[in-house]
C-alpha positions in Angstrom: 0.0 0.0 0.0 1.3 3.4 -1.0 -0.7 6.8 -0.6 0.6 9.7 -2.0 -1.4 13.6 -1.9 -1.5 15.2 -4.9 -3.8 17.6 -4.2 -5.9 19.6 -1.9 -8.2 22.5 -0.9 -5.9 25.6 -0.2 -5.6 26.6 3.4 -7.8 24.2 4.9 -7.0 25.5 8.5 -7.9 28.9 7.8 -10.8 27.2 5.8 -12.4 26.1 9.7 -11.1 29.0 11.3 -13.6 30.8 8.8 -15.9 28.2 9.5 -15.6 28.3 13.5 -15.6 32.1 13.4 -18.3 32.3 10.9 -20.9 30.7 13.4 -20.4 33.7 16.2 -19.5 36.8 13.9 -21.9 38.9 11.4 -19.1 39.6 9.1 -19.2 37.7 5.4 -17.4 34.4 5.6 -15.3 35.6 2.7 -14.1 38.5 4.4 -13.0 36.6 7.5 -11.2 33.7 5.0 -9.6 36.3 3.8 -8.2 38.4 6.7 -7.1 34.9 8.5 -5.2 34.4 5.5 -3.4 37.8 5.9 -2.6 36.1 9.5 -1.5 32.6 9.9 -0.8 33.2 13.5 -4.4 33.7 14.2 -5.3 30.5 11.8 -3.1 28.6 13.9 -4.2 30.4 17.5 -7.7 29.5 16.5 -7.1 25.9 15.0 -5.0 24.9 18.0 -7.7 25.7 20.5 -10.7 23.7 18.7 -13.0 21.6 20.4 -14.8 19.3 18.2 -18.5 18.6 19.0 -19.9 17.4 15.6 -17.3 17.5 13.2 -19.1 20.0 10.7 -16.3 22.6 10.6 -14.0 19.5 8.8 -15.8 19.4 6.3 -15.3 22.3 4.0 -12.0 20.9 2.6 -11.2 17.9 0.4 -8.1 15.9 0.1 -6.9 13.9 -3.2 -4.5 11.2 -3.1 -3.1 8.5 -5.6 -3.9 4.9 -3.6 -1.8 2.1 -5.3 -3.1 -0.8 -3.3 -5.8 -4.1 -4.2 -9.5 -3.7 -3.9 -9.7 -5.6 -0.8 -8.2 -2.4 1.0 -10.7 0.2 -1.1 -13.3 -1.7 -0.3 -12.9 -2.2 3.7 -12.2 1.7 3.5 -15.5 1.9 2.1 -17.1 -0.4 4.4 -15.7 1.5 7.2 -16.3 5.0 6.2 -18.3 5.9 3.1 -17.0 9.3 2.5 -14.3 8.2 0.7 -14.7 8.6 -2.9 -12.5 6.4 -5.0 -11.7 5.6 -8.5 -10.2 2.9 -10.3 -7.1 4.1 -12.0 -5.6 1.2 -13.3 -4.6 -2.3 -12.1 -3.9 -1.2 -8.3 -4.5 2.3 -8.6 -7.1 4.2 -7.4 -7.9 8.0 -7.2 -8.8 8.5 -3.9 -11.0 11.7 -2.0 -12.2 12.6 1.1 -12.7 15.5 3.5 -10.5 16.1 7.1 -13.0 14.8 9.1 -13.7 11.2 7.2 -10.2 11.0 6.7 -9.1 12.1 10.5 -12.2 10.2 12.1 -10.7 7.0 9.7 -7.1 7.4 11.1 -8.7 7.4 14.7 -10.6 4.6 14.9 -8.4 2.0 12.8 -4.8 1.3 13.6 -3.3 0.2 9.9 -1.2 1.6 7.3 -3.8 3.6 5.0 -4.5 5.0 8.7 -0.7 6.0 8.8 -0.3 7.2 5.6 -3.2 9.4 6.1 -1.6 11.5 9.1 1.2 11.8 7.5 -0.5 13.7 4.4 -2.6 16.0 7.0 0.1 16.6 8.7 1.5 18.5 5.4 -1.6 20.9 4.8 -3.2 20.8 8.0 -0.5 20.4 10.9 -2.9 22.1 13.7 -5.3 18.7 13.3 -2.9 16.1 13.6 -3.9 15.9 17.6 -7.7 15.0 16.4 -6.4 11.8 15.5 -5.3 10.6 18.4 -6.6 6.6 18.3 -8.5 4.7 20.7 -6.0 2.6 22.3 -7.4 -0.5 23.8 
């Protein structure tokens, strides 16, 4: 199994810091997107101190990776979470989509490489969220 990102939403922290501040503030959502991006220190102020309830505000982001792995694994991911999108590339290769919160909620609850490889791709575009993935340990 081998996952590499090729592409993603831009900014997806300052994407739920929008969204977070979006919910208490009357100022257009565009306007605060775009004076978080004018401060990444803010983004990451406001990121670091989330408290997820429902999961919503992870949602306004996708992710886009090349899978290269058999269809037993796409098809226990989609078993276990069906907000992964994929598609069949080739002979082992799959386009593969989801948002921060399937993919985060996916690296949580199962212990396995795809889980892995997952964090290790947030962890590029969305370092502030990599403690949301802490797993269950049993």
């Amino acid at each position: 199994m081998r996952l590499t990102l090729i592409a993603h939403t831009p900014s997806p922290e300052a994407m739920i810091a929008a969204a977070m501040l979006t919910t208490t503030s009357g100022v257009k959502p565009s306007t605060i997107y775009e004076r978080l991006q004018a401060n990444p220190e803010k983004i990451n102020d406001i990121v670091s101190r989330l408290e997820v309830q429902h999961g919503s505000i992870l949602e306004h982001n996708r992710l886009v990776w090349i899978l290269e792995a058999d269809e037993h694994l796409v098809l226990d991911t989609l078993l276990k979470n069906k907000f992964f999108s994929f598609t069949r590339l080739g002979s082992g290769m799959w386009l593969m989509s989801a948002n921060l919160r399937a993919a985060l909620e996916y690296s949580k609850e199962y212990g396995s490489d795809l889980g892995d490889s997952l964090l290790d791709s947030i962890g590029t575009v969305a370092p502030n969220l990599r403690c949301f993935s802490e797993r269950k340990r049993t």
